[in-house]
N, C-alpha and C positions, 0 to 999 in steps of 0.2 A: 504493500500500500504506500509505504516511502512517505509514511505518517509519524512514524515515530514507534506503531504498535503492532500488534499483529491478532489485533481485535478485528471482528465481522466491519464492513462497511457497507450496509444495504440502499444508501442515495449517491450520487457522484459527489465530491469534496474536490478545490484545487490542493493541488500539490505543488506548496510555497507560491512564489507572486512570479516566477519567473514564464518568460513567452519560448515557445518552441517550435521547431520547424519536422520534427519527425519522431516516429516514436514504432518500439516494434516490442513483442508480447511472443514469447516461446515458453511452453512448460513454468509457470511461474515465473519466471526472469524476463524484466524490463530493463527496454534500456532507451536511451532518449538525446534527442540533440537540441541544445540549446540555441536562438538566434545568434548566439555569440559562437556560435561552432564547436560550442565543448560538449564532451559526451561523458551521460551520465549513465549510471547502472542504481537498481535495485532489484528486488524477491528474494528469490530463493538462490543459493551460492555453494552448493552441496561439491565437495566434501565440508566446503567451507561455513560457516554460520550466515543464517539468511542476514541480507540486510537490509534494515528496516527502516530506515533513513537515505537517501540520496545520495550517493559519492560520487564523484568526477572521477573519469577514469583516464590517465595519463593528463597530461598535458596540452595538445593539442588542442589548437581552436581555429580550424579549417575544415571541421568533418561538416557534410552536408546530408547523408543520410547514413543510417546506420540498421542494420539488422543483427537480432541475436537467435542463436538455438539454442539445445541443450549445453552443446558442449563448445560452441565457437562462435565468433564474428566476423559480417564482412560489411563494409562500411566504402561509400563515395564521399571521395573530399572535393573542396569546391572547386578546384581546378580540373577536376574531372577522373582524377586517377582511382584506380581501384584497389581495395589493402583487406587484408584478412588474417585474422589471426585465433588459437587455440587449439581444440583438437584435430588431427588429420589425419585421423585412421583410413580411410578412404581416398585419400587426396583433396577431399574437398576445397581445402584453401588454395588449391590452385598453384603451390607454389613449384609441382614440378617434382613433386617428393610426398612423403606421407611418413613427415616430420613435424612433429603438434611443435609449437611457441607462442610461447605469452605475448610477444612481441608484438605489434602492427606490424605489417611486413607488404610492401606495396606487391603487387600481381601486374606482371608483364611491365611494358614503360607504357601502354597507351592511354590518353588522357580524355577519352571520347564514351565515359561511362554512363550511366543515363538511369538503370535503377537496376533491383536485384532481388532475385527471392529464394532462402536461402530455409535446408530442413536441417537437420543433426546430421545427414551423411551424406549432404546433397548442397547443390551452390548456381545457379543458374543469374546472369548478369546481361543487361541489352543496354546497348552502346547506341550513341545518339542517331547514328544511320541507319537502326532500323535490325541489326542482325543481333542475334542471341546465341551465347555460351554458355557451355557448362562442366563443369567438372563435379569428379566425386562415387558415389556409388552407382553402380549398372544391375545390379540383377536381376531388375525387372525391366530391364531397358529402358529406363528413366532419363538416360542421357540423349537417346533419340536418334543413334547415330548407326543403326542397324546389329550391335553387338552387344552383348549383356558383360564387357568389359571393365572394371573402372576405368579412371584417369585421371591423374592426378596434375594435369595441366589442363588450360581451357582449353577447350574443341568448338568450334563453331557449327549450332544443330542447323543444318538442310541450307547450304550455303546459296545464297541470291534468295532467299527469301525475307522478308521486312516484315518484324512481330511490333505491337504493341504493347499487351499486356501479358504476363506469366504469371503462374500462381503454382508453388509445389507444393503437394500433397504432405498430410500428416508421414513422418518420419521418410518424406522424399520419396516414396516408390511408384507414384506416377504424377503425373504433368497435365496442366491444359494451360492451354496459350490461346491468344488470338493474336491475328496477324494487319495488317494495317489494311489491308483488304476489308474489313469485318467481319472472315470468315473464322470458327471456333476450331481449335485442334487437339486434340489429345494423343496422350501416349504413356509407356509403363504399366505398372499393376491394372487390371481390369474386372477384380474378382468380384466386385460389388456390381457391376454394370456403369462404374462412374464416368468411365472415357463418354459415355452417351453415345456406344457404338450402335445398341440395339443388341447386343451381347454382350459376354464376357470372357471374352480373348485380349488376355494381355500382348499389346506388338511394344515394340524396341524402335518403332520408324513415327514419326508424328504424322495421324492419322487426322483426318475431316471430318468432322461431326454435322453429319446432313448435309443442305448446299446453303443456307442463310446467309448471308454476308451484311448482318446489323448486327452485328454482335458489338458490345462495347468494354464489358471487361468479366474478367470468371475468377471464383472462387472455387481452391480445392484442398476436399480435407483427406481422404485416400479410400473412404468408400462410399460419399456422395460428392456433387458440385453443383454450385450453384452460377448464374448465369444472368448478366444484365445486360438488355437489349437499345440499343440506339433510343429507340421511341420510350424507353423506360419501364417495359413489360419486365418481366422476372420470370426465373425458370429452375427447375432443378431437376435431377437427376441421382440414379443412384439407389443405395439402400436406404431404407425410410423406417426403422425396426423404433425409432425415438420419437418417428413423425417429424424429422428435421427438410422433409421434403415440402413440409407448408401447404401439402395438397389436399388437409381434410383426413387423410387415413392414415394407414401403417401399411400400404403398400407400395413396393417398391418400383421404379422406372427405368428401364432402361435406356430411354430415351428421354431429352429434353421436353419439360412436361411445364407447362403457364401457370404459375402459381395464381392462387384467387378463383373463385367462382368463375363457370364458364355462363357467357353473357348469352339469354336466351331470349331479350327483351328485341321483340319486332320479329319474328322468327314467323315464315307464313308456316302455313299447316302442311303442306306439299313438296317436294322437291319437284323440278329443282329449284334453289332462290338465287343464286348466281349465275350468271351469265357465262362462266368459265368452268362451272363444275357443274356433274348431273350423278344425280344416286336413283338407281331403279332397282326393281319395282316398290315404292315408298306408298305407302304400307308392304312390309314383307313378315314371310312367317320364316324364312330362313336364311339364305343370305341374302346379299343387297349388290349390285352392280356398280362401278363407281367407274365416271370416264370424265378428261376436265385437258385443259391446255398441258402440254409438255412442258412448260415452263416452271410445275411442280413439281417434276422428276428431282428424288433426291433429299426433299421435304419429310417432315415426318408430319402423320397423323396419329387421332384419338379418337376412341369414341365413349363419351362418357354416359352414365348415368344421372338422372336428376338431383342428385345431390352432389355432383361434380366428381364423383370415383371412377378413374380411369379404367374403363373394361378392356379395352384395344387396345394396344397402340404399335406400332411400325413403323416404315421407310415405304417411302412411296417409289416403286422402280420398274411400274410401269403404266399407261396413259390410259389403259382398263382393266382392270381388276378385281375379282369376287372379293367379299370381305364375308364369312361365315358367323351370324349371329345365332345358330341355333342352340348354342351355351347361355342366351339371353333370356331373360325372364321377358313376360310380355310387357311393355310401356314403353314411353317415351326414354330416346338418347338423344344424343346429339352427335354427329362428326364435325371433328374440326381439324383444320388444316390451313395452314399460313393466316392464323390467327381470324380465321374465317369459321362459320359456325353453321352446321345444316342442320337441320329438325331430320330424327326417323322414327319412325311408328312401328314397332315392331308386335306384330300378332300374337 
């Protein structure tokens, strides 16, 4: 808390008068960057005694952001360079070895760093042009680079490509990214369904999730993710066994699912109501025929229940397709698809 106690805090409180420009949260342990570029720690310090008060750590006052794990840091200073220091069992720090120091220890000479996002065995950093590196642990192909190798120097994932945002998974063992494109990618571990493949096949190579290109930034924890859209919809993915998927249940998605109530307001009684999509025979007692522009190829659809619980859901991969409701109770659902919404009457 870096209050002084190690008493509950159940409302937000400031922490002292001072202004900050970045701040990062791993396993209990914070750590923070001052306007003035000095970087602070607090939480937990195991083997060492948590600390419960704020201490400056070194000297310096040039850091502009900083990130912490269990066991290390890697931190950008204002002039753009990158530096990393503590454990490296893995290589993580990038320094070319997998030699732990206390030190700060700068990585490579290039001065073109831009942000980072870093787990306990994992280190991933994007440079102001737009390309992204990583070093550290591979076993689940987390590095992206076709081999479940470490590396204890950075490598460049999927070279001529321009990422935006990254986000690595609880203890690093898989990845999702978007790319300046605004299309969403994933790669590594896949055992929860969280890449949003529409399975659970872990790959080693950064994979496309669906064909959307709004995508604007993703959160990943290592057995669901979450997913914020241009236009400001929300989405997730993954196992849902706490309900962290926001969808109403405890069932889980393999594919990216629209958090919130599905909107059934204006809905004629009939298909088809869009000019680009057509579901027949609507009313049906069994399955449903579905044909709509090519330009959907790629897309995932749903088809929910009146209380918004996903029944269906898929990759759209071709321009007509049976979709089988005879596991469906009689009543009303809904299909949806590119955030479009059709009434079905099922018998």
């Amino acid at each position: 808390m870096a209050n002084g106690s190690t008493s509950f805090q159940l409302t937000p409180f400031p922490i002292g008068s001072s202004k900050w420009i970045s701040i990062s949260v791993s396993y209990g342990r914070v750590c923070g960057v001052k306007v003035d570029g000095t970087l602070w720690i607090w939480g937990e310090d195991w083997p060492n005694p948590n600390i419960i008060t704020m201490v400056q750590l070194g000297t310096a006052s040039d850091w502009k952001k900083v990130k912490r794990s269990f066991v290390n840091f890697v931190g950008i200073k204002q002039n753009g360079t990158l530096w990393s220091w503590g454990g490296n069992y893995y290589g993580q720090l990038g320094l070319g070895n997998n030699t732990s120091t206390a030190v700060p220890t700068q990585v490579g000479s290039s001065s073109e760093w831009k942000d980072i996002s870093i787990e306990e065995a994992l280190t991933f950093a994007l440079k102001t042009n737009g390309t992204l590196w990583a070093c550290g642990s591979n076993s689940y192909g987390q590095l992206g680079n076709g081999t479940n190798i470490n590396e204890n120097s950075l490598i460049q994932i999927v070279p001529g490509s321009l990422w935006e945002k990254i986000s690595t998974a609880c203890y690093g063992q898989s990845v999702m990214g978007v790319k300046t494109d605004g299309t969403l990618w994933g790669w590594g571990s896949n055992f929860s369904g969280n890449l949003g493949f529409g399975n659970t096949v872990s790959v080693n190579i950064p994979i496309q999730v669906g064909s959307d290109n709004n995508w604007k930034e993703v959160g990943a924890h290592g057995s669901y993710s979450i997913g914020l859209k241009t236009n400001g919809s929300l989405y997730s993915w993954g196992d849902n066994n706490n309900g962290q998927l926001g969808n109403g249940t405890y069932i889980s998605q393999l594919i990216p699912g629209l958090i919130g109530q599905v909107c059934i307001a204006g809905l004629e009684d009939s298909a088809p109501e869009l000019n680009w999509i057509k579901l027949f025979p609507n009313p049906t007692n069994s399955a449903i025929q579905v044909q709509f522009d090519k330009h959907l190829l790629g897309k995932s659809y749903r088809i929910y229940d009146q209380s918004a619980r996903v029944m269906i859901e898929n990759y759209i991969l071709n321009s007509n397709f049976s979709i089988d409701l005879s596991n469906c109770e009689s009543g009303i659902y809904f299909f949806n698809v590119d955030e479009q919404v059709i009434k079905i009457v099922k018998e």
